[in-house]
mmCIF file of the C-alpha atoms, coordinates in Angstrom:
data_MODEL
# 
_entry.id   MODEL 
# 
loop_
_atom_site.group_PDB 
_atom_site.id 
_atom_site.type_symbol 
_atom_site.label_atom_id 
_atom_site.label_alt_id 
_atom_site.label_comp_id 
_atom_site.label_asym_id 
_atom_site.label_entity_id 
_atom_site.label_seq_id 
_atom_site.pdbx_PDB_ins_code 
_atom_site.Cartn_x 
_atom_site.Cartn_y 
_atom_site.Cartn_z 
_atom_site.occupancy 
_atom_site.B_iso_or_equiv 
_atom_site.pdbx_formal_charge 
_atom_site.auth_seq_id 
_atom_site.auth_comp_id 
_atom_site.auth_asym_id 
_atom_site.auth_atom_id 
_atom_site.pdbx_PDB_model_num 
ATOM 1   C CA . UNK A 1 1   ? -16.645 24.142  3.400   1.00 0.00 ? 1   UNK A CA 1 
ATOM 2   C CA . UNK A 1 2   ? -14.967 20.702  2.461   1.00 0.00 ? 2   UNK A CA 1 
ATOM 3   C CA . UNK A 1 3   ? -18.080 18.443  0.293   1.00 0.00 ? 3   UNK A CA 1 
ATOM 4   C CA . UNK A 1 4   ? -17.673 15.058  1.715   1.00 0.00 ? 4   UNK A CA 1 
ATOM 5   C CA . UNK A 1 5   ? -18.136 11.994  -1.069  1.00 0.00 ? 5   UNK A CA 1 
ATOM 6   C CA . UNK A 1 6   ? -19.121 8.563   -0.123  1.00 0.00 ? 6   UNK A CA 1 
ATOM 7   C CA . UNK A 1 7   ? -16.954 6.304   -0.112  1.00 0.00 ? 7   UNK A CA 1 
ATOM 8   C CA . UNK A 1 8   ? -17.869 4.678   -3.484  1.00 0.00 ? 8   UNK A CA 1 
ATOM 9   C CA . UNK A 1 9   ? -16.720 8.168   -5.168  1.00 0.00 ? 9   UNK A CA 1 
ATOM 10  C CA . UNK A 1 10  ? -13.593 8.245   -3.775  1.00 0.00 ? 10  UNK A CA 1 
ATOM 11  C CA . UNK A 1 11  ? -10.183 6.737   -5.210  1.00 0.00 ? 11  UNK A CA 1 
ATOM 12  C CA . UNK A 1 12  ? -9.709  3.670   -3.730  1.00 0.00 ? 12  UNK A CA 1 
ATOM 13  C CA . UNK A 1 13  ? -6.734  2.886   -2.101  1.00 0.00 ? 13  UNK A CA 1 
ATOM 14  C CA . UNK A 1 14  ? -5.486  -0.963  -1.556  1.00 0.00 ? 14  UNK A CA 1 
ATOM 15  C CA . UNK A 1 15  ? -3.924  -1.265  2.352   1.00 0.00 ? 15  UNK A CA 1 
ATOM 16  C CA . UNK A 1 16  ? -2.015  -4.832  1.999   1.00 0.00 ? 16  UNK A CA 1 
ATOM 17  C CA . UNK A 1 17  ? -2.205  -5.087  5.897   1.00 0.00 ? 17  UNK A CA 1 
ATOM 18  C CA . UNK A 1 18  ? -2.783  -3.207  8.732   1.00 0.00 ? 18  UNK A CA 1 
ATOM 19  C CA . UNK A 1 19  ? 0.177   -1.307  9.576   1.00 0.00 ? 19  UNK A CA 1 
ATOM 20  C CA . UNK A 1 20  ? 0.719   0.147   13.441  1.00 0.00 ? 20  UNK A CA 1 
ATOM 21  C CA . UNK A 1 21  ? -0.087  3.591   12.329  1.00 0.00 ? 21  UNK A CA 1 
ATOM 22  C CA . UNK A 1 22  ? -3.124  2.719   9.735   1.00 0.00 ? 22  UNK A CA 1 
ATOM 23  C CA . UNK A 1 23  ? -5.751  4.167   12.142  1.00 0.00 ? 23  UNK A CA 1 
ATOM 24  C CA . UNK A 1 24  ? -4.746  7.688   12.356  1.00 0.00 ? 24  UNK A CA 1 
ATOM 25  C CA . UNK A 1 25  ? -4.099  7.506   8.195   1.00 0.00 ? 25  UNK A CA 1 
ATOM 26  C CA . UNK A 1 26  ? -7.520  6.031   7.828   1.00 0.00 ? 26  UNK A CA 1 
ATOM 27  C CA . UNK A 1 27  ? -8.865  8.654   10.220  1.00 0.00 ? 27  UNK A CA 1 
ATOM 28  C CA . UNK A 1 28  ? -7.469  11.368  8.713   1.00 0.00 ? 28  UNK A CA 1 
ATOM 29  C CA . UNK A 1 29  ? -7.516  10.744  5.052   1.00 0.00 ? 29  UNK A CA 1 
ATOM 30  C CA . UNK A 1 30  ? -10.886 9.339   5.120   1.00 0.00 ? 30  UNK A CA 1 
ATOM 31  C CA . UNK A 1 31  ? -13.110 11.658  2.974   1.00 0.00 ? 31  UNK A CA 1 
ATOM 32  C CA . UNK A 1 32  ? -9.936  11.999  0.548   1.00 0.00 ? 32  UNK A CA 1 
ATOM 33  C CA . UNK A 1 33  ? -9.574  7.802   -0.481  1.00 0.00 ? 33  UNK A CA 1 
ATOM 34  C CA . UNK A 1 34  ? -11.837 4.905   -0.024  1.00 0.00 ? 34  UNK A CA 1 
ATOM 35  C CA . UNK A 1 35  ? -9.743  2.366   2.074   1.00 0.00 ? 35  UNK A CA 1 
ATOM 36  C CA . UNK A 1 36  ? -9.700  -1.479  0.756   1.00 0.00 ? 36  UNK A CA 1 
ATOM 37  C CA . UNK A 1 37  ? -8.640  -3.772  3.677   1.00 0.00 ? 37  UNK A CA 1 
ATOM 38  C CA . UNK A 1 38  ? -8.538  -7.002  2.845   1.00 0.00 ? 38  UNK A CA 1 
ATOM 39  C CA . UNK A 1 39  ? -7.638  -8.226  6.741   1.00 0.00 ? 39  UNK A CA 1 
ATOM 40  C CA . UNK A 1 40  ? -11.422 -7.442  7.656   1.00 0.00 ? 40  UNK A CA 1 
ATOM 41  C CA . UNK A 1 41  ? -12.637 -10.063 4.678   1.00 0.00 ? 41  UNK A CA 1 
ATOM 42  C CA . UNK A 1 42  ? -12.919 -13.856 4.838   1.00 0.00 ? 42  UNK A CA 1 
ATOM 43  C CA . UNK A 1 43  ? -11.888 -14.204 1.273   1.00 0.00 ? 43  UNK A CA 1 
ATOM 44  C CA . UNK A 1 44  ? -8.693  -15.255 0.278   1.00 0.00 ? 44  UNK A CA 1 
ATOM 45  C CA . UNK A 1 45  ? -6.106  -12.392 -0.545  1.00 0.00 ? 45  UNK A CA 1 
ATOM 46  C CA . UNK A 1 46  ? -6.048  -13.072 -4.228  1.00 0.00 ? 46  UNK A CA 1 
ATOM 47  C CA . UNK A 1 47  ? -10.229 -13.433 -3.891  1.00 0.00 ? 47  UNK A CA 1 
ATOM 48  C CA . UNK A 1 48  ? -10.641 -10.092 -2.451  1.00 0.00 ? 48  UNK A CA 1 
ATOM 49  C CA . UNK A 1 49  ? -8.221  -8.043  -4.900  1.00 0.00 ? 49  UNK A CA 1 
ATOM 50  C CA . UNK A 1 50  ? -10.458 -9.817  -7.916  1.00 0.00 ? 50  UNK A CA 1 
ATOM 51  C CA . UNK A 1 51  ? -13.733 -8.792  -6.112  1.00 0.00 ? 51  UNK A CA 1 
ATOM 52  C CA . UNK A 1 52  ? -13.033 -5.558  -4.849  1.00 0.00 ? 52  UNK A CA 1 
ATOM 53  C CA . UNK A 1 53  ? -9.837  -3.690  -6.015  1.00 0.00 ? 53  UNK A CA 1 
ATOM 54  C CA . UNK A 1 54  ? -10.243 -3.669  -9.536  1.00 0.00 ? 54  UNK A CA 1 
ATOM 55  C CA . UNK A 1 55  ? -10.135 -0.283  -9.346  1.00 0.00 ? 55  UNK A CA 1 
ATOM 56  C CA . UNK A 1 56  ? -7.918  0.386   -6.818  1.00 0.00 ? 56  UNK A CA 1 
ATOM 57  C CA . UNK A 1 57  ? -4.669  3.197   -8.378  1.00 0.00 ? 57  UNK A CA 1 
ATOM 58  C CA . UNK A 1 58  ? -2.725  2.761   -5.609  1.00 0.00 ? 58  UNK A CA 1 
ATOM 59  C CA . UNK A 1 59  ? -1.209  0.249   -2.769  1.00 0.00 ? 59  UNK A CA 1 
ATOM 60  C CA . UNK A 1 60  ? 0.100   0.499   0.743   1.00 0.00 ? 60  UNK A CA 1 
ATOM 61  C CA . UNK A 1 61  ? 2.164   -1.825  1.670   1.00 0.00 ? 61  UNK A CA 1 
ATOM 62  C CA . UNK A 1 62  ? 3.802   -2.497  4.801   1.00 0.00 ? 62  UNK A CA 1 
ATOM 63  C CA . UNK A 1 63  ? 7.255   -4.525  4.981   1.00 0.00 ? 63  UNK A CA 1 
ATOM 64  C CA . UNK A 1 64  ? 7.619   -7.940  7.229   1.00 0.00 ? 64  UNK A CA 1 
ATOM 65  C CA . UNK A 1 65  ? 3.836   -8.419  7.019   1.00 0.00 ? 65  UNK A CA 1 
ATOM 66  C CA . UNK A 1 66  ? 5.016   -11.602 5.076   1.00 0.00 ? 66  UNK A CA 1 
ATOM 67  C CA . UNK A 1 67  ? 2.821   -9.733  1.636   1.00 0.00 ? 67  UNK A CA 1 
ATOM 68  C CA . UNK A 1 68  ? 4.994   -9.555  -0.834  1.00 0.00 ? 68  UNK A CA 1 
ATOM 69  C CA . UNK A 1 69  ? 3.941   -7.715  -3.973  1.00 0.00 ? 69  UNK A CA 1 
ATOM 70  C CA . UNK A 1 70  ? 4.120   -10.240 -6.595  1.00 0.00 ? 70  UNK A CA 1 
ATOM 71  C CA . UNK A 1 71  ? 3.111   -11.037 -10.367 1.00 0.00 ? 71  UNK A CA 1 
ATOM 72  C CA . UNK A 1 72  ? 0.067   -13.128 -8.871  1.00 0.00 ? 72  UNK A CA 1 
ATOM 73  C CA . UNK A 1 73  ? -0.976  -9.943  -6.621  1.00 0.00 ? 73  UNK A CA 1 
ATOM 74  C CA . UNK A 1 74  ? -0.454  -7.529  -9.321  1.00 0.00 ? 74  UNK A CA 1 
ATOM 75  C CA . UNK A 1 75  ? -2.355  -9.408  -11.653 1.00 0.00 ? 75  UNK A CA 1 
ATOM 76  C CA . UNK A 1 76  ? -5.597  -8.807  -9.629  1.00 0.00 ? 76  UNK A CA 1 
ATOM 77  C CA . UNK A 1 77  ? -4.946  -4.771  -10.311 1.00 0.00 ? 77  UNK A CA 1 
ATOM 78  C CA . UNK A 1 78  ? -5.181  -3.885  -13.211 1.00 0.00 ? 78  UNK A CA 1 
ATOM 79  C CA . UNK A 1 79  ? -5.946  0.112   -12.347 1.00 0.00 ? 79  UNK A CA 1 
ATOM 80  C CA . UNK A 1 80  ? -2.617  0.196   -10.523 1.00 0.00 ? 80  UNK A CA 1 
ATOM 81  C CA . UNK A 1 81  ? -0.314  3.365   -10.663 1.00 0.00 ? 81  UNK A CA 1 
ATOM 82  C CA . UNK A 1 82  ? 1.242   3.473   -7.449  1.00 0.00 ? 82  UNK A CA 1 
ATOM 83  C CA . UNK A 1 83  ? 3.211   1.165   -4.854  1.00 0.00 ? 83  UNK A CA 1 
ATOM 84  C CA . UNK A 1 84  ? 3.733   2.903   -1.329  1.00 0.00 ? 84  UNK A CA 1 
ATOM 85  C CA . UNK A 1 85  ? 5.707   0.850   1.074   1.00 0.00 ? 85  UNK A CA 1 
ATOM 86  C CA . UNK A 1 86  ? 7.223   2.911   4.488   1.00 0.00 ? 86  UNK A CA 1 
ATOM 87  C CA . UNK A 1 87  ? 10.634  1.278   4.113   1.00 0.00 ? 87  UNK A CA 1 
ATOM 88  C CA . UNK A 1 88  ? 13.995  1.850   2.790   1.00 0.00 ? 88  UNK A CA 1 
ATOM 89  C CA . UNK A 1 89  ? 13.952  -1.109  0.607   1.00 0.00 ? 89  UNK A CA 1 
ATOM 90  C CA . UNK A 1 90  ? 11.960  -2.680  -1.880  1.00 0.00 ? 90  UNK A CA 1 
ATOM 91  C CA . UNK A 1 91  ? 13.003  -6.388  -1.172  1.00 0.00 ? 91  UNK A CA 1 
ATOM 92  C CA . UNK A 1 92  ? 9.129   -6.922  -0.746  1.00 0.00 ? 92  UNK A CA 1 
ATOM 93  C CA . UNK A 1 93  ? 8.549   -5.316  -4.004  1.00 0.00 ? 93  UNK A CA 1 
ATOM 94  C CA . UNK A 1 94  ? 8.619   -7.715  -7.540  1.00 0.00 ? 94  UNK A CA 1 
ATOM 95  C CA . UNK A 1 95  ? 10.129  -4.357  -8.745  1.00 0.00 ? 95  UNK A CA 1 
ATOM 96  C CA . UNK A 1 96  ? 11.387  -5.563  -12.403 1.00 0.00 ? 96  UNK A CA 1 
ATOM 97  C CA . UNK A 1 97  ? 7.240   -6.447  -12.926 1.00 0.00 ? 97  UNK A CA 1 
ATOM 98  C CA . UNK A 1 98  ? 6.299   -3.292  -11.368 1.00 0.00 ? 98  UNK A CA 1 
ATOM 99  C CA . UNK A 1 99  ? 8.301   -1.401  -13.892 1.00 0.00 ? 99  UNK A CA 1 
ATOM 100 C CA . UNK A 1 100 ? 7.243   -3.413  -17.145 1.00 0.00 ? 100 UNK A CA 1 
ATOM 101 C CA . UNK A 1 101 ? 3.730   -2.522  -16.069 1.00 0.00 ? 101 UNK A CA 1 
ATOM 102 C CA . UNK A 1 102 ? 4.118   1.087   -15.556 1.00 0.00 ? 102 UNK A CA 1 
ATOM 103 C CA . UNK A 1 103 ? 3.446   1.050   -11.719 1.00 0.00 ? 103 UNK A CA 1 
ATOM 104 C CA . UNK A 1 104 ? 5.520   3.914   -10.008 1.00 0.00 ? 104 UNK A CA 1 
ATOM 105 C CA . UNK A 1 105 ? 7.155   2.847   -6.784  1.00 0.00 ? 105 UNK A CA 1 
ATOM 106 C CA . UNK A 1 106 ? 7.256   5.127   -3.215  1.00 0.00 ? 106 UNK A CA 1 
ATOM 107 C CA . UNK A 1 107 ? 9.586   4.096   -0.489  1.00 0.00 ? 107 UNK A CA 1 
ATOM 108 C CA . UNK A 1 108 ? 11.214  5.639   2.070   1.00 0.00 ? 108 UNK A CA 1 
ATOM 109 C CA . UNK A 1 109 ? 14.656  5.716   0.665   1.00 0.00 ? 109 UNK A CA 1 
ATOM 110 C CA . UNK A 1 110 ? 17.190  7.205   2.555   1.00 0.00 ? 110 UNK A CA 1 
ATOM 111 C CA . UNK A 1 111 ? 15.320  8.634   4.855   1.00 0.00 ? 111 UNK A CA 1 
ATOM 112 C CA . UNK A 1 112 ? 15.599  7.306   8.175   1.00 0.00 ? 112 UNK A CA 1 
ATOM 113 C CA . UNK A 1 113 ? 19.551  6.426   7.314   1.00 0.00 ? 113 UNK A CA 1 
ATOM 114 C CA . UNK A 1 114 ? 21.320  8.860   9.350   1.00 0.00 ? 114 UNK A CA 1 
ATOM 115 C CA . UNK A 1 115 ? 18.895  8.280   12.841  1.00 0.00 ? 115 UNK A CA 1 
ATOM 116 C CA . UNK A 1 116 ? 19.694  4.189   12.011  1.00 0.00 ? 116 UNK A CA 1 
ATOM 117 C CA . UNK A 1 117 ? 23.081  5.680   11.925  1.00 0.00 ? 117 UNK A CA 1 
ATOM 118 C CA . UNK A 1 118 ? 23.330  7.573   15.424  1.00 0.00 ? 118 UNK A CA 1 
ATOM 119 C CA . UNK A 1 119 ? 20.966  4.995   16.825  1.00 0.00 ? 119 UNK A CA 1 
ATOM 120 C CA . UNK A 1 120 ? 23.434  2.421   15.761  1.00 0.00 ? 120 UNK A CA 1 
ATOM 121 C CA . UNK A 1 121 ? 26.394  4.096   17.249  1.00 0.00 ? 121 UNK A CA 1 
ATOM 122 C CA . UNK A 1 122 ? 24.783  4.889   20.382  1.00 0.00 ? 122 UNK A CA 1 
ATOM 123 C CA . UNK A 1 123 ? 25.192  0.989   20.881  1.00 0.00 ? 123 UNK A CA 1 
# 
């Protein structure tokens, strides 16, 4: 039998902006990480991360949501380990500051390269 933890137990886990598929993750990963969505605050981006992701370890973070990941951002986390984004590249990403603070990086890499591939010769 799983023991549930409230959600000021959990790890907290910084969601940049809600991406199309953020329900079922929140859904299904819910008694596993505390979710931090700043969308559903009034504050200011920058506000919120200083009031409530101090402790936040790691980041989702979706691409073309016009968030980039930046010195100002990172900044407001200092518990920060881990940057998730769901694409191939890291444009988004202020990578080089990132790296000098220790903060490992997730992306999809190559993933989706050889469906982009057939998709794009199917055109």
């Amino acid at each position: 039998m799983a023991v549930e933890r409230q959600s000021d137990e959990l790890p907290q886990v910084l969601v940049l902006s809600p991406p199309t598929v953020f329900t079922s993750l929140e859904s299904q990963f819910s008694n596993t990480f505390h979710f931090l969505k700043p969308w559903n605050s009034e504050l200011p981006l920058l506000q919120f991360l200083i009031s409530n992701a101090q402790s936040a370890r790691a980041c989702l973070v979706i691409p073309g949501d016009r968030i980039a990941v930046s010195s100002a951002i990172l900044d407001c986390l200092p518990s920060l380990n881990l940057v998730v984004t769901t694409s191939a590249g890291v444009d988004h990403l202020h990578v080089a500051e990132l790296r000098r603070r220790g903060v490992a990086i997730a992306c999809a890499g190559n993933l989706f390269s050889q469906d982009v591939a057939d998709t794009a010769w199917d055109y």
